[in-house]
C-alpha positions in Angstrom: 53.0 88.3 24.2 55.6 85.8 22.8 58.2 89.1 22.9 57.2 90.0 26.1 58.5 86.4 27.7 61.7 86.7 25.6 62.7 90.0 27.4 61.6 88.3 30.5 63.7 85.5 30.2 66.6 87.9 28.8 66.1 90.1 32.4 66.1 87.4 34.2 69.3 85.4 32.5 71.0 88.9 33.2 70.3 88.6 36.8 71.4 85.3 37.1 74.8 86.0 35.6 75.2 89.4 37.8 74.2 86.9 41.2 76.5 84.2 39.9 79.3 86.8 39.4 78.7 88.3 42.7 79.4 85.2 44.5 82.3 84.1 42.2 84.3 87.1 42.8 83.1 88.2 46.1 85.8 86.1 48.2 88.7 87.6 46.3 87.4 91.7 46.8 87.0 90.6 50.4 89.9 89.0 51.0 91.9 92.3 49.1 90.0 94.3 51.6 90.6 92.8 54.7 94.7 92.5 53.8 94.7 96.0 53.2 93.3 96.7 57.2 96.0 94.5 58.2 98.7 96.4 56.2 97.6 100.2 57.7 97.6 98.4 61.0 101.2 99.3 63.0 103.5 96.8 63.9 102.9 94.9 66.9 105.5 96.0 69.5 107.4 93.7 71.6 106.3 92.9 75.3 108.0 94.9 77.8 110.8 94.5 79.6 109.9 92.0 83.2 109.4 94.3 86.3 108.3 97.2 84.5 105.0 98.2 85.6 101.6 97.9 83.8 102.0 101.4 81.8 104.8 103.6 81.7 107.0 100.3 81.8 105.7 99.7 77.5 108.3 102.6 76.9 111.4 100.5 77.5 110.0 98.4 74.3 110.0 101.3 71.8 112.7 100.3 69.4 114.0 102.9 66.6 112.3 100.0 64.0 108.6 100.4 65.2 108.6 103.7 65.1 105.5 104.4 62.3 106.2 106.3 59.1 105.4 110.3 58.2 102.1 108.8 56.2 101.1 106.1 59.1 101.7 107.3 62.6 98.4 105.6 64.0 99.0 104.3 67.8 99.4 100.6 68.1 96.1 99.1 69.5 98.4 97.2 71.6 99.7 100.0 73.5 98.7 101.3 76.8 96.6 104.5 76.0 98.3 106.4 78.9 101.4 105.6 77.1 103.2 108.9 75.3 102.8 108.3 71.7 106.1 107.6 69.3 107.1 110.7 67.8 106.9 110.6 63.8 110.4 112.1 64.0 113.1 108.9 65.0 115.2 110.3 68.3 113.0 114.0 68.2 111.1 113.8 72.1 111.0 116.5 75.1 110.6 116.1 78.7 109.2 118.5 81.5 110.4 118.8 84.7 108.5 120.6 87.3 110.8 120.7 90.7 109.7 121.2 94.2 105.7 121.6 94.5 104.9 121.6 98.5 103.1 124.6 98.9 100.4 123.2 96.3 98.3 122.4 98.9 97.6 125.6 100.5 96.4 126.9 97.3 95.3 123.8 95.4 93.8 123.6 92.4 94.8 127.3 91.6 97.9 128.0 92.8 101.7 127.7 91.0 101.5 123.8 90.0 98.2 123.9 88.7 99.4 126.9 85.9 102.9 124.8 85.6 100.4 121.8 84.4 97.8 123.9 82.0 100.9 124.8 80.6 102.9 121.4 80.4 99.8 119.9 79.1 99.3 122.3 76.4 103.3 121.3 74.9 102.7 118.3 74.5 105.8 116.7 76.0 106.6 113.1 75.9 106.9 112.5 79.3 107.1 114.6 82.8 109.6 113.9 85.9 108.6 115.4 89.1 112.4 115.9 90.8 111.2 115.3 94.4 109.6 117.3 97.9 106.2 116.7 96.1 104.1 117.7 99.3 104.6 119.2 102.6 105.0 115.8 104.4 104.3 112.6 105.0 104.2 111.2 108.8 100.6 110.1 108.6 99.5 107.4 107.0 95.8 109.3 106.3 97.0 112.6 105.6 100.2 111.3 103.7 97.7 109.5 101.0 95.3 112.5 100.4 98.3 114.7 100.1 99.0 112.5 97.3 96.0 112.0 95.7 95.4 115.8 95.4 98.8 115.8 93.7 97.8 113.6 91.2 94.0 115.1 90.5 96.5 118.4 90.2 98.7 116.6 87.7 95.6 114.7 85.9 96.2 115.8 82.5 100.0 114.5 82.7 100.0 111.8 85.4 100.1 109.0 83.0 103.5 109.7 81.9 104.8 111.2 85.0 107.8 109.8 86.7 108.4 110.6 90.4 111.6 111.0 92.1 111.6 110.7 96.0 112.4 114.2 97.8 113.6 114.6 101.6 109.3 115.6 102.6 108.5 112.3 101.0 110.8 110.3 103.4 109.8 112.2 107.0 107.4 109.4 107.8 110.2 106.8 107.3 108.8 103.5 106.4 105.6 105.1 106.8 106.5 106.9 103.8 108.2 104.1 102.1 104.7 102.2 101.9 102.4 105.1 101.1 104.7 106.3 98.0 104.8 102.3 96.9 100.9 102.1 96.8 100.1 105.8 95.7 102.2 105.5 92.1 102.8 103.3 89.7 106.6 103.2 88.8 109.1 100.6 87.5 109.7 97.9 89.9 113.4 96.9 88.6 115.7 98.8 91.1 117.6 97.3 93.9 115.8 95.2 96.8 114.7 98.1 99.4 114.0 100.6 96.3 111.1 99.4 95.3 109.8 102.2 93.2 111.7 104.8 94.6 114.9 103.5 92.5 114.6 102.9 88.8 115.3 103.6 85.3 113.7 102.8 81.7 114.3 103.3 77.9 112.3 106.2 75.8 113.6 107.0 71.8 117.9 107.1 72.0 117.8 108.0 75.7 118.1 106.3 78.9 116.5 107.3 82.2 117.4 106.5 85.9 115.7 108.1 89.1 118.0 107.4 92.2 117.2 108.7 95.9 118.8 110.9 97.8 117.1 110.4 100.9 117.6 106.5 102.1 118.7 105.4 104.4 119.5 108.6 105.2 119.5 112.2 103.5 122.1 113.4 101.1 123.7 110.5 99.9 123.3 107.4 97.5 124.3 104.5 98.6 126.6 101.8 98.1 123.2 99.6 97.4 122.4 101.9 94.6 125.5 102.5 93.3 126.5 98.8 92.6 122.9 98.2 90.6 123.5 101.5 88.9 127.0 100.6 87.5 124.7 97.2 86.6 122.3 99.4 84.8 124.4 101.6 82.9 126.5 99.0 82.0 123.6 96.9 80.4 121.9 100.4 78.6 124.2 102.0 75.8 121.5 104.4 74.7 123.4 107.7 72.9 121.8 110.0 76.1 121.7 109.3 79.8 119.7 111.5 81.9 119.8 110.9 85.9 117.3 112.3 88.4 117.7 112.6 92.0 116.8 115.1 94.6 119.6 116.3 95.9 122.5 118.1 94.1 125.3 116.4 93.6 127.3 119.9 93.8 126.0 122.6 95.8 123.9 125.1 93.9 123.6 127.8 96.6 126.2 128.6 99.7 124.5 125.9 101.3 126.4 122.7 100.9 124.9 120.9 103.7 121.9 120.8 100.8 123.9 118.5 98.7 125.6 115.2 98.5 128.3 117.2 99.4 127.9 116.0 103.0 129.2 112.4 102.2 132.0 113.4 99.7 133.6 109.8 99.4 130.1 108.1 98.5 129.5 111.4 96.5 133.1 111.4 94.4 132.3 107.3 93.6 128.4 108.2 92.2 130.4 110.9 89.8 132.8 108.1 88.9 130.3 106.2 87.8 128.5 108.6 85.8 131.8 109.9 83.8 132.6 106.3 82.9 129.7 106.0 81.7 129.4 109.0 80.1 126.0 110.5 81.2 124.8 113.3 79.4 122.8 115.1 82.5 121.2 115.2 86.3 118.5 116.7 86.8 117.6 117.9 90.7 115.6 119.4 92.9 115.6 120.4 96.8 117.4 124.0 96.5 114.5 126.3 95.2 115.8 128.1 92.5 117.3 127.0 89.0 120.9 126.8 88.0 122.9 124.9 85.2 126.4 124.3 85.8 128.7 122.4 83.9 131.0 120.0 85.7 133.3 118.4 83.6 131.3 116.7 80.7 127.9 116.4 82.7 125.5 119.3 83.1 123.8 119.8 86.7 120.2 121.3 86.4 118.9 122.2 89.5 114.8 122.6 88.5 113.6 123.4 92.6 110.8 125.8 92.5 107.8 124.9 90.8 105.4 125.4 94.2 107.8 126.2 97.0 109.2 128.7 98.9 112.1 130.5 97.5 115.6 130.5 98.6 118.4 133.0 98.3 120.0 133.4 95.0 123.5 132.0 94.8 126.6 133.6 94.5 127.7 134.1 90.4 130.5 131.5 91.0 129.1 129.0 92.0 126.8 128.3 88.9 126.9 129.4 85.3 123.2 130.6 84.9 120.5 131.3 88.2 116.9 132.2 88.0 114.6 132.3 90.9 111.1 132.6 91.1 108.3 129.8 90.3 109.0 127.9 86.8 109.9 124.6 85.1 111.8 123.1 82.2 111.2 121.4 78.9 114.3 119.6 77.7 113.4 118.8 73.8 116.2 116.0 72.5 116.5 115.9 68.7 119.6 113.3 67.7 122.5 114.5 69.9 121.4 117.9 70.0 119.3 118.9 73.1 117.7 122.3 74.6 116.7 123.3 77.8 113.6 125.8 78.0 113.1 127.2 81.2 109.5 128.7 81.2 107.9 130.5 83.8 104.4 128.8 85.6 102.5 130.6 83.0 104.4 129.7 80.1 106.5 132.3 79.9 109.9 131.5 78.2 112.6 132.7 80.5 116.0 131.0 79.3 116.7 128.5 76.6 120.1 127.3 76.0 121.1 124.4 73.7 123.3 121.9 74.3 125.2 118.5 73.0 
């Protein structure tokens, strides 16, 4: 009996001194623990930049620092979800452009757009620009908004990083049209006054982006309004790429040039001033129905106009230095200062790529 209460006592001594232990040491593991969750955690990015809306806008406050290692590339918590993540690879993105879409509504949700986004979506891209003429019209305030919210049920998989650019069909309704386009998308809000989201620009990786319009106050021409806040903007933004979107070629793509900024040469010639001072790297259009590149001085002109629309005639050789037609879109991949354009067919067909610097 009397060894039978000594290896009690020994049992319970041993559990005293494992309890006491416990509780000693406990604070310590705990504390290890929780620094190691704050460690894997990624670093808190800045705010974003004022006017920039609620959540594309977080993309002008990705910085080369903050962008995560190969081992932790875990999205910071807090980042819009909508937002594209940062690629693991500093400066190594792609855009998609999909160009004129106006005939989506006679075959929505089947037709040429909805294939152009299956197709976009499964990429992967970074972010998507929609160069203008977006739907048929838009003179009714009722039939204007449902136009556009089919769009955007078309574009679901992408529409949270899809930038819009104004078109000619978007501006038949005049102010009508200004004030359906301001409520149906969610753009940046730091362009000139009577722009509001039709005139813009942000930061994403080593590139800048600006989307101007074409088609205010009246068609094919930029205005002396946008040109003063866009020698502001470029002057303020020294990113290593500049890529400009607007409706409306700057040069005529086809034998039309009454389908260009052509029309008002002077306020034409002082937009291309501005954009060789400042050394843009490329424009990126719409409104002629067909794709060229052309080469015009140091600047590239893409012309990406037929995702969904009818298709125009197919421009003499001289005129640009490469011509598809049929129904396509683009994916320009940037990796450092090299870039490619992939032009790919609705159904993801690769039709052209050609790289350039």
């Amino acid at each position: 009996m009397k060894k039978i209460k000594i290896i009690i006592r020994a049992i319970v001594s041993v559990l005293l001194l494992a309890l006491l232990g416990f509780y000693i040491f406990r604070p310590i593991v705990y504390n290890n623990q929780n620094s190691a969750k704050k460690a894997a955690l990624p670093t808190a990015k800045p705010s974003p930049a004022p006017n920039l809306h609620s959540f594309k806008g977080v993309l002008s406050a990705i910085t080369q620092a903050e962008i995560p290692s190969p081992v932790e590339n875990k999205q910071n918590p807090n980042q819009d979800s909508a937002s594209p993540a940062v690629n693991k690879v500093p400066d190594s993105y792609s855009f998609a452009i999909i160009g004129d879409t106006k005939l989506f509504e006679s075959s929505y949700p089947d037709g040429n757009l909805g294939k152009a986004v299956a197709s976009i979506t499964k990429q992967n891209v970074d972010l998507v620009f929609a160069v203008g003429d977006l739907v048929f019209k838009c003179v009714n305030t009722v039939a204007c908004e449902k136009s556009f919210t089919e769009w955007k049920s078309e574009l679901s998989s992408l529409i949270s990083k899809t930038y819009e650019v104004v078109g000619n069909h978007e501006q038949s309704g005049g102010e009508l049209a200004d004030a359906v386009w301001q409520k149906e998308f969610d753009l940046p809000t730091n362009g000139p006054a009577g722009f509001n989201k039709q005139v813009y620009s942000f930061d994403f990786q080593n590139s800048h982006f600006v989307v101007l319009d074409t088609e205010k106050p009246k068609s094919n021409m930029i205005n002396g309004v946008q040109l003063t806040w866009l020698e502001q903007d470029l002057a303020a933004h020294k990113k290593q790429h500049t890529f400009m979107f607007f409706h409306e070629p700057a040069f005529p793509s086809n034998q039309s040039q009454d389908r260009s900024l052509y029309v008002y040469p002077k306020q034409r010639d002082a937009l291309w001033k501005i954009l060789v001072d400042n050394n843009v790297t490329a424009i990126i259009n719409g409104h002629e129905h067909i794709f060229t590149r052309k080469k015009i001085g140091n600047i590239y002109q893409f012309v990406v106009g037929n995702t969904d629309a009818p298709q125009n005639v197919k421009p003499k050789p001289s005129i640009s230095d490469y011509t598809y037609e049929g129904n396509f879109y683009a994916v320009i991949s940037v990796s450092g200062a090299k870039m490619n354009l992939s032009l790919y067919s609705v159904d993801g067909k690769l039709i052209n790529s050609f790289d350039f610097t």
